[in-house]
C-alpha positions in Angstrom: 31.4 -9.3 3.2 27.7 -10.6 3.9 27.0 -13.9 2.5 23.4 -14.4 0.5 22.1 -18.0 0.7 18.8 -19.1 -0.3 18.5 -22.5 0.7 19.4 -24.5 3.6 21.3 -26.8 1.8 24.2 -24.6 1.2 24.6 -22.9 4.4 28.2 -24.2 5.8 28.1 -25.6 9.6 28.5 -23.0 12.3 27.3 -21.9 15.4 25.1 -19.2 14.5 23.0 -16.2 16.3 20.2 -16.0 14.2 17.9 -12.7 13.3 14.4 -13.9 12.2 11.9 -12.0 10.9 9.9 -10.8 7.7 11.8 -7.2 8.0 9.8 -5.5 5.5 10.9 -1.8 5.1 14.0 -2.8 7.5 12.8 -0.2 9.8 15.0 1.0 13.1 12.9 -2.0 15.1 14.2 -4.5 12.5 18.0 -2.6 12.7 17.9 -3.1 16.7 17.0 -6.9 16.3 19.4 -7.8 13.8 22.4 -5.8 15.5 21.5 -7.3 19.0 22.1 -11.2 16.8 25.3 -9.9 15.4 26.2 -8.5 18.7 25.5 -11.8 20.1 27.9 -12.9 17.8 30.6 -11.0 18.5 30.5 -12.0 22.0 30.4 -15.9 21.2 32.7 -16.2 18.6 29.8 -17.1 16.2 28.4 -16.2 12.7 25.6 -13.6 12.9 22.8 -14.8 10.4 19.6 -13.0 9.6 16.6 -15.6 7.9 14.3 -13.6 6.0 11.7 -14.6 3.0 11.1 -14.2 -0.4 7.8 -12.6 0.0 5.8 -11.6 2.9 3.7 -14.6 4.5 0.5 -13.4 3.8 1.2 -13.8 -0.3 1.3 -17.5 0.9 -1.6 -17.7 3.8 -4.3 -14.7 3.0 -3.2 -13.4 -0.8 -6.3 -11.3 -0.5 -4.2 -10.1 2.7 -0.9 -9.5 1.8 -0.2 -6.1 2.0 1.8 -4.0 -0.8 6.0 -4.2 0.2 7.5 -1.6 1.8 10.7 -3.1 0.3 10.8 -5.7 -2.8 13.4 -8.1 -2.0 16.4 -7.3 -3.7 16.2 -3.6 -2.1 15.4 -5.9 1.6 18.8 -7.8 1.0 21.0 -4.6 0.3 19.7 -3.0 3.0 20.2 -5.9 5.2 23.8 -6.3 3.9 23.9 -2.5 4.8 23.7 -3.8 8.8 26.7 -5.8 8.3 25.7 -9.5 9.4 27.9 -12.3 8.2 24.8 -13.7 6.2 21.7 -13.5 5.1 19.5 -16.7 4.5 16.5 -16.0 2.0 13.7 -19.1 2.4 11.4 -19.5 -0.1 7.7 -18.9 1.9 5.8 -22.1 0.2 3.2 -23.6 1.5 4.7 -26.5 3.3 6.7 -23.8 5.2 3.5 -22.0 5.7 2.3 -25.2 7.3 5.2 -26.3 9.4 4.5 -26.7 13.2 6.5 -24.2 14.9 8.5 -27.1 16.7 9.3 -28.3 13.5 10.2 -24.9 12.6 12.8 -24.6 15.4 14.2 -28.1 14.7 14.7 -28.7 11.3 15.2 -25.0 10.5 16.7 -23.1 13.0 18.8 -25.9 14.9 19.7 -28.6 12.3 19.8 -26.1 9.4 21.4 -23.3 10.5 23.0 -24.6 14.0 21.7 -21.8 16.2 23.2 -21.4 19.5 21.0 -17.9 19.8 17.6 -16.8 17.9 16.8 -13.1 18.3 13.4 -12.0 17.3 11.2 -8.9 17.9 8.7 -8.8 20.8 5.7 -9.0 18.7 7.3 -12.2 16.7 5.3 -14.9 15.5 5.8 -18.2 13.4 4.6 -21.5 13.2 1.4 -22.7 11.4 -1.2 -19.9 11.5 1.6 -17.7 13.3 0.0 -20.0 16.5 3.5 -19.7 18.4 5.7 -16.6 19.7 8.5 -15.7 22.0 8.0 -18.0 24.3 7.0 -21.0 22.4 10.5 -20.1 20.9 12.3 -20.2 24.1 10.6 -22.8 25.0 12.3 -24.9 22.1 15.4 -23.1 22.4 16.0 -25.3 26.0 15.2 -28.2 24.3 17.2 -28.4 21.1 20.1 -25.7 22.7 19.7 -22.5 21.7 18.0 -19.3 23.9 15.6 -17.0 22.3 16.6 -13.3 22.8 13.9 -11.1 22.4 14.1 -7.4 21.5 11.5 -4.8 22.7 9.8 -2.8 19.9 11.1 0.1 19.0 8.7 2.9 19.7 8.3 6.4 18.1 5.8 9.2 19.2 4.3 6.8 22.0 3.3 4.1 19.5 5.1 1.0 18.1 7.1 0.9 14.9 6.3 -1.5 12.5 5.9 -1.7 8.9 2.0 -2.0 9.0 2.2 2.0 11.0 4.6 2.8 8.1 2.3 2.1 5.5 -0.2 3.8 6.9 1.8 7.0 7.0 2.9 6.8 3.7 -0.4 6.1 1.7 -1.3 9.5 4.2 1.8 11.6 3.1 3.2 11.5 6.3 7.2 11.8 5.4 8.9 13.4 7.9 7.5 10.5 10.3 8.3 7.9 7.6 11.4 9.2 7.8 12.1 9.0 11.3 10.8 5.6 11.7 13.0 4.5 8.9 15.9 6.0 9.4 16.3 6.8 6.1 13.7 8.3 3.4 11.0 6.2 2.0 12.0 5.5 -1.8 10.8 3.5 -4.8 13.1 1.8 -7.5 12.1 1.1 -11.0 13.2 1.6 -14.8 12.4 4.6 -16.5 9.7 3.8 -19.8 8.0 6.0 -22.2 4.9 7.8 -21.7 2.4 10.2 -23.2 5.4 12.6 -24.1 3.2 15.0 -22.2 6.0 16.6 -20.0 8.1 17.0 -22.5 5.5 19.0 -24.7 4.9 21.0 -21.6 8.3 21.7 -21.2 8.8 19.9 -17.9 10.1 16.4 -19.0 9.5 13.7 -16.8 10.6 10.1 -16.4 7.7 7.8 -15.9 8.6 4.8 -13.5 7.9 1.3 -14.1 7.6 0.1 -10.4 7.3 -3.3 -9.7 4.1 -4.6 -8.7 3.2 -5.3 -5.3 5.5 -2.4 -3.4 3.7 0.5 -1.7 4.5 4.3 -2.5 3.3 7.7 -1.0 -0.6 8.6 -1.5 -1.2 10.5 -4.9 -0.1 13.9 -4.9 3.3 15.9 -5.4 6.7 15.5 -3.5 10.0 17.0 -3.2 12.7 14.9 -3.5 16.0 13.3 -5.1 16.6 10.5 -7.8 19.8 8.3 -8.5 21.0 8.1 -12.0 24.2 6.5 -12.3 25.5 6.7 -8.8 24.9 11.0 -9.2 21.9 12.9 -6.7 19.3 15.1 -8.4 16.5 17.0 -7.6 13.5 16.0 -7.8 10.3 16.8 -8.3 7.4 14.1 -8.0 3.9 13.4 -9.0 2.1 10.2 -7.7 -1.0 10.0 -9.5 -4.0 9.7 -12.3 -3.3 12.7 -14.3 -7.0 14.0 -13.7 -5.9 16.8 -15.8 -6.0 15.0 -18.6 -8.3 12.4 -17.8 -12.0 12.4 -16.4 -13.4 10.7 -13.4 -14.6 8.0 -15.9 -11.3 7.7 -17.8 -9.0 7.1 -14.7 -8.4 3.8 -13.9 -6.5 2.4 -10.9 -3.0 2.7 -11.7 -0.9 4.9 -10.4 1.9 6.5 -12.2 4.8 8.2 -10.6 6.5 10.9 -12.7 9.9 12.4 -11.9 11.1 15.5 -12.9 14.8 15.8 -12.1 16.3 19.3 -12.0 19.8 20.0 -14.1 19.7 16.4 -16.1 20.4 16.6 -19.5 20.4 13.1 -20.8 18.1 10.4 -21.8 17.1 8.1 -19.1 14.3 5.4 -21.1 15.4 2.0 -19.9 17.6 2.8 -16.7 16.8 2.1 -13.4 16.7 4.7 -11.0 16.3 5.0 -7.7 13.4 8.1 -6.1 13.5 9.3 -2.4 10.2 10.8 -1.5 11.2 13.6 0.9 8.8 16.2 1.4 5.2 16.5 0.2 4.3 19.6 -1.2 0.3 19.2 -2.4 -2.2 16.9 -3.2 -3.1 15.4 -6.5 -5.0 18.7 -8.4 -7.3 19.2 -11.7 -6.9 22.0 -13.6 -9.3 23.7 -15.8 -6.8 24.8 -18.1 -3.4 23.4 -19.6 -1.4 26.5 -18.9 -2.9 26.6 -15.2 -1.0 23.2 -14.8 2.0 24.6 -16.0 2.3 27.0 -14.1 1.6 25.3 -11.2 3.9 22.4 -12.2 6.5 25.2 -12.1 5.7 26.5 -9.2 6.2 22.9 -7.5 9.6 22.7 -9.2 10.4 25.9 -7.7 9.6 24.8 -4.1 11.8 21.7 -5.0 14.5 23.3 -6.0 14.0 25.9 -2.5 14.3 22.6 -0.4 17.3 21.2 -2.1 19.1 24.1 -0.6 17.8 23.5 2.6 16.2 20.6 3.8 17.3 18.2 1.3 20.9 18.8 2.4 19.8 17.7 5.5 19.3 14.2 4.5 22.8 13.6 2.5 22.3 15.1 -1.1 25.4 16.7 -2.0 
């Protein structure tokens, strides 16, 4: 069972090989650094730790930076804990961490706080203040205060390097099936289900309108196939990421986004549970419609298509 600790203060003494990183999304290049530090180990006889943060730097060093989270952090710890390490040590990112020199970093963190006899980082890893130090500075300090730095290539898809910023990218551009890939899982958004403008419903394609939380990145507007959780039970699902322009002038719209989920054979009333959404496949942009009953139809037309892919291509990725 994975151990959460988020301070230094209660970690127990051990010998530990440490995984160290951000690990936004928790992407297949974060997957091969934290299983090469619990493979590490294994083959010591240690405990296999992965240090994370609470938010990403960039909330603390640039806020007009930071970008939105693939992964919120409760969703980054589970899937962590999914990888199996024997803990995971959550550091509050303040500003006098934001500030430390990266030697002090090494010393007061990783040796005297959580007794690392390895550290294993990605290739591109950087820390210290103003990120100044890498892989080498690391190792560097590793043969001084006894530990090595092990440091893991970057994963690479389609000739280019995986990492969350390329993730992003593909999913503001609807871009799935890479997302996918890169994740090794779908991309997915968590939130509880609130009321809305009831305009679903009086359409006759009731939807549940998620209350995401603030900061986490989605797919671009437009309208996906895909499955929800309710309950620990799969449905189908149909999506809309968008503005309603429908229903709304250019003028009207403002900048939030609202994601609305149809889910196919759910009879039930979902306002205030939480629910989980996999985007899977996208199946058209964000549309106006002249008329009402030209939305309809073409709202049913997307349910239709979801409904085509659940037989199919949904399966593929584990709905039963």
């Amino acid at each position: 069972m994975t151990r959460v600790y988020r301070s230094l203060e209660v970690v127990p003494e051990a010998r530990r090989a440490v995984a160290v990183g951000t690990f936004d999304g928790v992407h297949i290049g974060h997957r091969a650094v934290i299983a090469a530090a619990c493979e590490t180990a294994r083959s010591e006889g240690w405990r296999s730790s992965v240090l994370t943060f609470d938010r990403h730097p960039l909330a603390q060093i640039a806020p007009q930076r930071q970008p939105r989270l693939l992964t919120p952090l409760d969703e980054k710890i589970a899937l962590l804990t999914e990888i199996g390490p024997d803990e995971i040590v959550v550091l509050a990112f303040t500003a006098e961490l934001a500030g430390m020199p990266a030697a002090g970093f090494c010393r007061d963190v990783l040796s005297a706080g959580l007794g690392a006899g390895a550290v294993v980082v990605g290739e591109n890893f950087t820390f210290g203040a103003a990120a100044a130090a890498g892989a080498a500075e690391l190792a560097a300090a590793g043969r001084q205060l006894g530990f090595r730095a092990v440091v893991v290539p970057l994963a690479v898809a389609d000739a280019e390097a995986i990492s969350s910023t390329r993730i992003r990218r593909l999913l503001a551009g609807g871009r799935l099936e890479e997302v996918r890939t890169i994740l090794g899982r779908p991309p997915s958004t968590h939130g509880k289900v609130v009321g809305g403008w009831q305009r679903g419903r009086t359409l006759g394609v009731p939807t549940a309108n998620l209350d995401v939380e603030v900061g986490t990145i989605f797919p671009g507007r437009g309208v996906y196939a895909g499955r929800a959780l309710v309950d620990g039970t799969w449905y189908r699902t149909a999506v809309n990421v968008g503005h309603n322009p429908t229903f709304h002038s250019a003028d009207e719209q403002t900048t939030t986004v609202r994601i609305e989920a149809h889910l196919l054979g759910f009879s039930g009333d979902l306002y205030g549970k939480r629910i989980r959404v996999d985007f899977l496949h996208k199946i058209r942009d964000e549309e106006r419609f002249d008329r009402v009953d030209d939305l309809v139809e073409r709202m049913r037309r997307d349910i239709e298509i979801t409904r085509q892919l659940g037989d199919e291509a949904l399966m593929q990725v584990g709905l039963t």
